[in-house]
C-alpha positions in Angstrom: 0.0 0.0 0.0 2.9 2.5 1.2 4.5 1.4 -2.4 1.7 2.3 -4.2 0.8 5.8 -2.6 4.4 6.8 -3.5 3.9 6.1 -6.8 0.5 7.9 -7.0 3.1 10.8 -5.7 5.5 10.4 -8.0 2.9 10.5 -11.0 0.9 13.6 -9.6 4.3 15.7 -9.3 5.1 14.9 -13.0 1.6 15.5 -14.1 1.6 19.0 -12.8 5.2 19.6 -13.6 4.8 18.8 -17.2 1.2 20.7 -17.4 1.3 24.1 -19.2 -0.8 26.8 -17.8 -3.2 28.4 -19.7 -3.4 31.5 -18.1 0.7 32.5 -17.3 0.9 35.2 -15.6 2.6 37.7 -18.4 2.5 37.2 -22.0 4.6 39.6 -24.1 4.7 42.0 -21.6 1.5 42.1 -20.7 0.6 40.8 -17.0 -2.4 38.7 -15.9 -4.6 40.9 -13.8 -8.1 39.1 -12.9 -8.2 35.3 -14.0 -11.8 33.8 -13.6 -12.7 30.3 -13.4 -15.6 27.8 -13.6 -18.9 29.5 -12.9 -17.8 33.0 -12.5 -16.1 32.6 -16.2 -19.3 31.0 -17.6 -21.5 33.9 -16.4 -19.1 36.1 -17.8 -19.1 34.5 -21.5 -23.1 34.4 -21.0 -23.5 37.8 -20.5 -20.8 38.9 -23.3 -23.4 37.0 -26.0 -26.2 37.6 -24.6 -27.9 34.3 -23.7 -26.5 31.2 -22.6 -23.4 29.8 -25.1 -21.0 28.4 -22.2 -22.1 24.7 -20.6 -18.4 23.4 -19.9 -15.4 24.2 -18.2 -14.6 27.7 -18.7 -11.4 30.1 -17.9 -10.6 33.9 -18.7 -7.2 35.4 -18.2 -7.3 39.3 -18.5 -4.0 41.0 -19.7 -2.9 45.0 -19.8 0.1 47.2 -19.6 -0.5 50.7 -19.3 -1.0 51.2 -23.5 -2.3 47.3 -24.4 -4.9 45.0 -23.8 -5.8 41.3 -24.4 -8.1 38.5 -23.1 -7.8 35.0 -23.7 -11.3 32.6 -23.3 -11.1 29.1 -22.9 -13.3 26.3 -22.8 -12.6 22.8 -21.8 -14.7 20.0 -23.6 -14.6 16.1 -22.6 -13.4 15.1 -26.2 -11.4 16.9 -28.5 -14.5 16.5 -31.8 -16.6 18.4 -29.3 -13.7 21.1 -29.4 -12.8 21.1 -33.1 -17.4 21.0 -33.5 -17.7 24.4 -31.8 -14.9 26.2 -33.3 -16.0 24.9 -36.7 -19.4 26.5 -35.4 -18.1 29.8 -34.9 -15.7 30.1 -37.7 -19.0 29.3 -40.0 -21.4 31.7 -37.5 -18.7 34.5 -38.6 -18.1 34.2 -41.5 -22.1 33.8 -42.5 -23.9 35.5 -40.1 -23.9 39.3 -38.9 -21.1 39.6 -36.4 -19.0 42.4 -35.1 -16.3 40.2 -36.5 -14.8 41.0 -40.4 -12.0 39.8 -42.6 -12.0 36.2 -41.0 -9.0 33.9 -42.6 -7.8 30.9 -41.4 -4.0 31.6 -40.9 -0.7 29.5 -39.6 0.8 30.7 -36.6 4.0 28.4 -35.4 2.9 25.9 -37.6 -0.9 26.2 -35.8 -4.4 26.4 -37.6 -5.6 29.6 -36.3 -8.7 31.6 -37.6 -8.4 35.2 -37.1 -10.8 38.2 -37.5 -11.0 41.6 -36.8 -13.4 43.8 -34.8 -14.6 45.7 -31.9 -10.6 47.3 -32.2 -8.8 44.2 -31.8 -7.7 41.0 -33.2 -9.6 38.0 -32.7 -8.1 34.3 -33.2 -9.8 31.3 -32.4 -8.2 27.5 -32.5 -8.6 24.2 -30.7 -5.7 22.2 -29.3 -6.8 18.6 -28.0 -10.5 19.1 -25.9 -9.8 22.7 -25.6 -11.5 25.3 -27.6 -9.1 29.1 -27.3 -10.4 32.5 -28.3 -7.3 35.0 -28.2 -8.3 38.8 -28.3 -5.5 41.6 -28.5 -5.2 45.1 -29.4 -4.6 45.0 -32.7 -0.9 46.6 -33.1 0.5 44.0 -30.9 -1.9 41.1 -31.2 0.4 39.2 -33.3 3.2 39.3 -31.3 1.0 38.4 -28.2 -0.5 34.9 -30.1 3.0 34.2 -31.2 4.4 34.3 -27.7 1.1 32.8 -25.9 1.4 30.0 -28.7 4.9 29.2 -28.0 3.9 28.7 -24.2 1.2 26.5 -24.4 
């Protein structure tokens, strides 16, 4: 028993060693200042459409400096076809419906599928990694510099 709680140890300090977070504290300068989680994040996205679009997991990370801002939205989904589903969903709501969102193109970024829009004075890009569904949003003269760095650390 002692044998086997050591190892369950051993495993849970190399799980969370090797885990990336999704929400580092500074990205391209830019520092983390509110991070919301689970149902506080969820109300949040809720509010920001209008109605009720968020029934997962759900995480925000806000980012400034005195002259830049960004936001980064994730969503958590049990399988990654549930993922890669809703951000074919949105890509399509975009580019067919009437959105604040313009000039959508999907894009490579570090060798990444990302979809990226403009609107509402910043760049937008969206992409799913595994079960995990991002929306990046950045002021638009640093934006790409922000999704280059944030995709390097995740």
């Amino acid at each position: 028993m002692k044998k086997l709680a050591i190892f369950m140890f051993s495993v849970f300090i190399i799980t969370c060693q090797i885990s990336k977070d999704l929400l580092p504290e500074a990205i391209n300068g830019l520092v983390r200042n509110k991070k919301l989680q689970g149902t506080e994040a969820e109300q949040y996205v809720n509010r920001l459409h209008m109605q009720n679009v968020v029934a997962n997991k759900s995480e925000i990370g806000f980012y400034e400096t005195s002259e830049n801002t960004a936001i980064i939205y994730i969503t958590h989904y049990n399988q990654a076809d549930t993922a890669t589903n809703e951000l074919n969903r949105m890509i399509k709501k975009i580019q067919t419906e009437k959105t604040p969102f313009v000039q959508g193109e999907n894009i490579s970024i570090n060798e990444i599928n990302v979809f990226r829009c403009f609107g509402l004075g910043q760049t937008h890009y969206v992409f799913s990694r595994d079960n995990i569904l991002f929306w990046v949003s950045a002021d638009t003269l640093m934006a790409e510099e922000f999704i280059e760095e944030y995709l390097e650390r995740i």
